[in-house]
N, CA, C and O of each residue as an XYZ file, in Angstrom:
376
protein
N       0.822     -1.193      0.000
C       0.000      0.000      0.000
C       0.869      1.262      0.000
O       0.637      2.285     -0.644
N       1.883      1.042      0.800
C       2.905      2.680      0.807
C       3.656      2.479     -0.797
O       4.050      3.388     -1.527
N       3.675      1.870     -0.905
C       4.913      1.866     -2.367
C       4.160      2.322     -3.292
O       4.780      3.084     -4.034
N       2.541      2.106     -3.703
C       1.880      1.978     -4.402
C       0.754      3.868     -4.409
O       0.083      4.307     -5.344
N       1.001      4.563     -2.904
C       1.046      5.526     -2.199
C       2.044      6.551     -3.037
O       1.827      7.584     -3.671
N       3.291      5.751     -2.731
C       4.491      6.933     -3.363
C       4.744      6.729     -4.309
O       5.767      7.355     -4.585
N       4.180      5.783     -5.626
C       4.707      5.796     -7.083
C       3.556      7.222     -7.640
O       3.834      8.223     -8.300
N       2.076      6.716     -6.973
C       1.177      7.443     -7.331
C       1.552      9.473     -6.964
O       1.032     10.420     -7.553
N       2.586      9.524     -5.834
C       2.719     11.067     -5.619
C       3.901     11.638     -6.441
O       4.113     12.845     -6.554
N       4.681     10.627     -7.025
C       6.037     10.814     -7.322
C       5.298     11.086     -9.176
O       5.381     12.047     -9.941
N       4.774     10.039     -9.275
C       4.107     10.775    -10.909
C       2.612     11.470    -11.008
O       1.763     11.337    -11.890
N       2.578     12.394     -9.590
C       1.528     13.152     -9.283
C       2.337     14.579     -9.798
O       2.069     15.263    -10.786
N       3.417     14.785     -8.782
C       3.836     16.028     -8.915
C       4.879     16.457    -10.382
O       5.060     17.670    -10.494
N       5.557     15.558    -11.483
C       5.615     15.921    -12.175
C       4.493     16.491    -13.351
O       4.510     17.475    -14.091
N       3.488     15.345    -13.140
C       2.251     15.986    -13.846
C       1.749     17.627    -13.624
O       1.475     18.400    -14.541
N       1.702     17.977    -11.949
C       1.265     19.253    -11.663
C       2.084     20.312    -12.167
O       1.620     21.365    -12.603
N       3.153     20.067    -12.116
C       4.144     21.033    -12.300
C       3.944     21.323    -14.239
O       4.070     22.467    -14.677
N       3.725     20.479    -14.913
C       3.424     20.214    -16.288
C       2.109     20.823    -16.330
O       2.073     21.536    -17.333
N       1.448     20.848    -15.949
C       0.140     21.587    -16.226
C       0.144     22.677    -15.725
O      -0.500     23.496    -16.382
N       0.807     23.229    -14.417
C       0.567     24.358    -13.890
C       1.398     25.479    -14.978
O       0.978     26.569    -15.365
N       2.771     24.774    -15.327
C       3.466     25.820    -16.510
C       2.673     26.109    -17.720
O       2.689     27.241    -18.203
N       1.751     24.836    -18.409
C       0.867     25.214    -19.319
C       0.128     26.397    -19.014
O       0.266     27.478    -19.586
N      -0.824     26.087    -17.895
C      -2.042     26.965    -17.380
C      -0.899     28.907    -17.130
O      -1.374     30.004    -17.421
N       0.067     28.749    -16.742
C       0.849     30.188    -16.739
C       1.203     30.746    -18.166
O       1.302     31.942    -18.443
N       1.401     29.550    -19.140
C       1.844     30.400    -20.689
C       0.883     30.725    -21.301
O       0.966     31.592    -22.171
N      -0.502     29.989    -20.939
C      -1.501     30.349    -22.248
C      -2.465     31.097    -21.519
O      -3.507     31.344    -22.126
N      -2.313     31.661    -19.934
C      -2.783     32.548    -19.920
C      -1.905     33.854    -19.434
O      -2.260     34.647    -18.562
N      -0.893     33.896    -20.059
C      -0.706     34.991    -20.172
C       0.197     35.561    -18.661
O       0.274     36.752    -18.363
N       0.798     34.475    -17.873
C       1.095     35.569    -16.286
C       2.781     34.603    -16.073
O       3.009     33.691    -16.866
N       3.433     34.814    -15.376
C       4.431     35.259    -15.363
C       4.875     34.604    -13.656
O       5.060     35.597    -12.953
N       5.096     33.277    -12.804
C       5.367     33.135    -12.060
C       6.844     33.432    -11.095
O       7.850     32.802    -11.422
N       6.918     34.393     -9.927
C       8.250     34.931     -9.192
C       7.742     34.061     -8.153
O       6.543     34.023     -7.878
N       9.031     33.031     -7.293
C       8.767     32.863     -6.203
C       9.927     33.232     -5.340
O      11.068     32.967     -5.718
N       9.679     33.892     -4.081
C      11.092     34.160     -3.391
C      11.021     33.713     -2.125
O      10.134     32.883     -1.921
N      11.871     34.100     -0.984
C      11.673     33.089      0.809
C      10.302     34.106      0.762
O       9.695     33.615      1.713
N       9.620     34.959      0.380
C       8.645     35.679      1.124
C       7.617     35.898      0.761
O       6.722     36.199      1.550
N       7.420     35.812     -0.609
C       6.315     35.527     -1.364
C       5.768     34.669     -2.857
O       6.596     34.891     -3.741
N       5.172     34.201     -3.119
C       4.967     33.638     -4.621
C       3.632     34.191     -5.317
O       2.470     33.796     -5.220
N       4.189     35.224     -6.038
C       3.444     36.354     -7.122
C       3.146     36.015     -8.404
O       4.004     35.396     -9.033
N       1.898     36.345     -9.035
C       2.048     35.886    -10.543
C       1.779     37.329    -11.164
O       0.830     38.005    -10.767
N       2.622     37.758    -12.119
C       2.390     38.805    -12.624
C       2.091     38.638    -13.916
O       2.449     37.612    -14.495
N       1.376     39.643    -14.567
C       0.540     39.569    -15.688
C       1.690     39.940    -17.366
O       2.496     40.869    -17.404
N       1.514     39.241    -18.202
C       2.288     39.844    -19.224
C       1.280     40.022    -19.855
O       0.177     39.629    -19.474
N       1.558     40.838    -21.257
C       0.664     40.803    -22.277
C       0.019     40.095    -23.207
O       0.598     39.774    -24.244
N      -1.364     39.730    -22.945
C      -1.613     38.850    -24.129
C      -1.176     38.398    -25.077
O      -0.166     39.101    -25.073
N      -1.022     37.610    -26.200
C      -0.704     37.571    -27.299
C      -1.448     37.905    -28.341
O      -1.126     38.576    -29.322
N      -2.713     37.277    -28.018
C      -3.765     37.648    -29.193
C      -4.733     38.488    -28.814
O      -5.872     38.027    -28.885
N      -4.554     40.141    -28.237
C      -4.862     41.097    -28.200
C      -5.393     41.970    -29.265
O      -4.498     42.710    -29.674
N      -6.333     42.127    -29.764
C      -6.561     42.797    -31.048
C      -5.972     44.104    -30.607
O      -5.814     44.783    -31.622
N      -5.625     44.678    -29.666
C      -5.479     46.348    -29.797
C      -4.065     46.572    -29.642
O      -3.672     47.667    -30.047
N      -3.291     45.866    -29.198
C      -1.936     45.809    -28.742
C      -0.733     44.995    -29.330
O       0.454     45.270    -29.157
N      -1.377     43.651    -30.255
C      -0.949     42.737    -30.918
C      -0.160     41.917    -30.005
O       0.569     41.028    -30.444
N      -0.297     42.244    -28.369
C       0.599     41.621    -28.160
C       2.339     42.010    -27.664
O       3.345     41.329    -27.466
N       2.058     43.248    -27.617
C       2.825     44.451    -27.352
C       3.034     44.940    -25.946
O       4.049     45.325    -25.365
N       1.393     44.776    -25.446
C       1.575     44.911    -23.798
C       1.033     46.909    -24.102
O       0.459     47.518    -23.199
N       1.297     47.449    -25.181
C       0.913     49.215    -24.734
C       1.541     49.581    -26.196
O       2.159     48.802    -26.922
N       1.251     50.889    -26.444
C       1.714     51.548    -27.308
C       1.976     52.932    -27.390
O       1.040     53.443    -26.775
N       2.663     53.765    -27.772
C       3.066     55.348    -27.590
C       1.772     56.038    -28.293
O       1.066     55.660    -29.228
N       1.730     57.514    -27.253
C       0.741     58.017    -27.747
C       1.556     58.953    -28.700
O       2.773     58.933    -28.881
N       0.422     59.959    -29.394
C       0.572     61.017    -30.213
C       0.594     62.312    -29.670
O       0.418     62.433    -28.458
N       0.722     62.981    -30.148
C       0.595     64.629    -29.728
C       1.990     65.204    -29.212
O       3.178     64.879    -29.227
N       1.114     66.327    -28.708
C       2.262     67.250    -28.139
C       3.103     67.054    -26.692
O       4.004     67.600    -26.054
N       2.315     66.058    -26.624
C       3.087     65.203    -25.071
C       2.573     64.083    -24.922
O       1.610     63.711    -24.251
N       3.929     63.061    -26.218
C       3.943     61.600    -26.412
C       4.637     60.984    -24.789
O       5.404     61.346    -23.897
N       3.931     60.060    -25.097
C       4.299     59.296    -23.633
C       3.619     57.531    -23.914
O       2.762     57.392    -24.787
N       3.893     56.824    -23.446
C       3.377     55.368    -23.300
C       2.053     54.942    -22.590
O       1.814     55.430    -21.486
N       1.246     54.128    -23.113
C       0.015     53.903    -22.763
C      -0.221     52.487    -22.558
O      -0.537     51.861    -23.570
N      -0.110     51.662    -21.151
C      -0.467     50.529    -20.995
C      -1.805     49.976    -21.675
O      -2.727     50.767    -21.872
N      -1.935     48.539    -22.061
C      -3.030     48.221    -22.481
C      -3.934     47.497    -21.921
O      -3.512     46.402    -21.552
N      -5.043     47.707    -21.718
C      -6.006     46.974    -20.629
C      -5.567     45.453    -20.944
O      -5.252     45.177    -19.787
N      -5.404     44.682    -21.407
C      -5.423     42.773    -21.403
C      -3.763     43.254    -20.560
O      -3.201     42.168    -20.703
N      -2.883     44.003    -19.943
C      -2.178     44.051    -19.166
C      -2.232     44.622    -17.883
O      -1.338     44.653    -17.038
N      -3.553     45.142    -17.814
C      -3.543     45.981    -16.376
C      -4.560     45.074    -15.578
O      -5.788     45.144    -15.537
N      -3.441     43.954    -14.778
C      -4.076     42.861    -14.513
C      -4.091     43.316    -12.703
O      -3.820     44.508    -12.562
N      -4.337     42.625    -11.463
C      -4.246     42.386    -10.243
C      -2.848     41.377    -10.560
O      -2.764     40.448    -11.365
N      -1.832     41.906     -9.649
C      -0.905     40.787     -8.892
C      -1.124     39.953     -7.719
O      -0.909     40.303     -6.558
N      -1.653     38.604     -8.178
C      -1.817     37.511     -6.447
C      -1.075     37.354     -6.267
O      -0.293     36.985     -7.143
N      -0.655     37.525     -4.822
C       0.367     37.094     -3.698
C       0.503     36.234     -2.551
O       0.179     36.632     -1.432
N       0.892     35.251     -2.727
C       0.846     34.257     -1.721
C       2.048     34.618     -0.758
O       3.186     34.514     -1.216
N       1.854     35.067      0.649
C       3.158     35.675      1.288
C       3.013     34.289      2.101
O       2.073     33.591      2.481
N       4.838     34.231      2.196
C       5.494     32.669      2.664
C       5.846     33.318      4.420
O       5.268     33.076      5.480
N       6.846     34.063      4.155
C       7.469     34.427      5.524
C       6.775     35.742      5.849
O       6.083     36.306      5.002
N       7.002     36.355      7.378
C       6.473     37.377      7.408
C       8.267     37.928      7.254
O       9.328     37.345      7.480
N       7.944     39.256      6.784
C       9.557     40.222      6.411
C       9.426     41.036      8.054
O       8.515     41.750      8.473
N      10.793     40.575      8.784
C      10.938     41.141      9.830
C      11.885     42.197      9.663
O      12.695     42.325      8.745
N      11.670     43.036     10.776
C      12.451     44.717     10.671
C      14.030     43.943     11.367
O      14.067     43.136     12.295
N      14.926     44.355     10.777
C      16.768     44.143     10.619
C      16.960     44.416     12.302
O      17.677     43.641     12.935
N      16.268     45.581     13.002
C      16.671     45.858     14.379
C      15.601     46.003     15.447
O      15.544     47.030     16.124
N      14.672     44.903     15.628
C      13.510     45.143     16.376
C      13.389     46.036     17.341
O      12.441     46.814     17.238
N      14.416     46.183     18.674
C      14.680     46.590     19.563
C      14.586     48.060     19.185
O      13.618     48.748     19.508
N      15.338     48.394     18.682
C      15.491     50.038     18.106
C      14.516     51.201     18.196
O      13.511     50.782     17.621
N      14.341     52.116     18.505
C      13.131     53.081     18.500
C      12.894     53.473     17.023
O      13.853     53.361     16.260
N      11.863     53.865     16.604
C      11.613     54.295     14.767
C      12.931     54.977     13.905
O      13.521     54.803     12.838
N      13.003     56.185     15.524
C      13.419     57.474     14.914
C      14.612     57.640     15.828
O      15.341     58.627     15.718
């Protein structure tokens, strides 16, 4: 029963890991994990009709500047791992 337990988890988690990278490329987000958090951030679509895929494009006029494109102005989820402690607890602020 245990052997039969751990063949089944051992070709569990390569599978997950195989699908979870699918499920991150075709939609589009971007996995960071560090000791303190694991974030998925959003890239730009690919098949964006307004952006091609570009993520934004420069505007016109008399004060050109860059314009993000909505299929990129996503929410970042954050799964926080550790809490981030202050370097000198003891210390007063100021």
């Amino acid at each position: 029963m245990r052997a039969r337990t751990a063949l089944l988890l051992a070709a569990a988690v390569p599978l997950t890991v195989t699908a979870a990278a699918v499920a991150l490329k075709t939609g589009a987000w971007e996995l960071t994990a560090s000791r303190h958090a694991i974030r998925l951030h959003p890239k730009p679509r690919p098949g964006c009709p307004d952006c091609k895929g570009e993520g934004g494009w420069w505007s016109e006029g008399p004060y050109p500047g860059g314009e993000m494109c909505w299929c990129w102005d996503r929410p970042v989820p954050t799964l926080r791992l550790l809490p981030v402690r202050a370097p000198w607890p003891d210390e007063p602020p100021f």
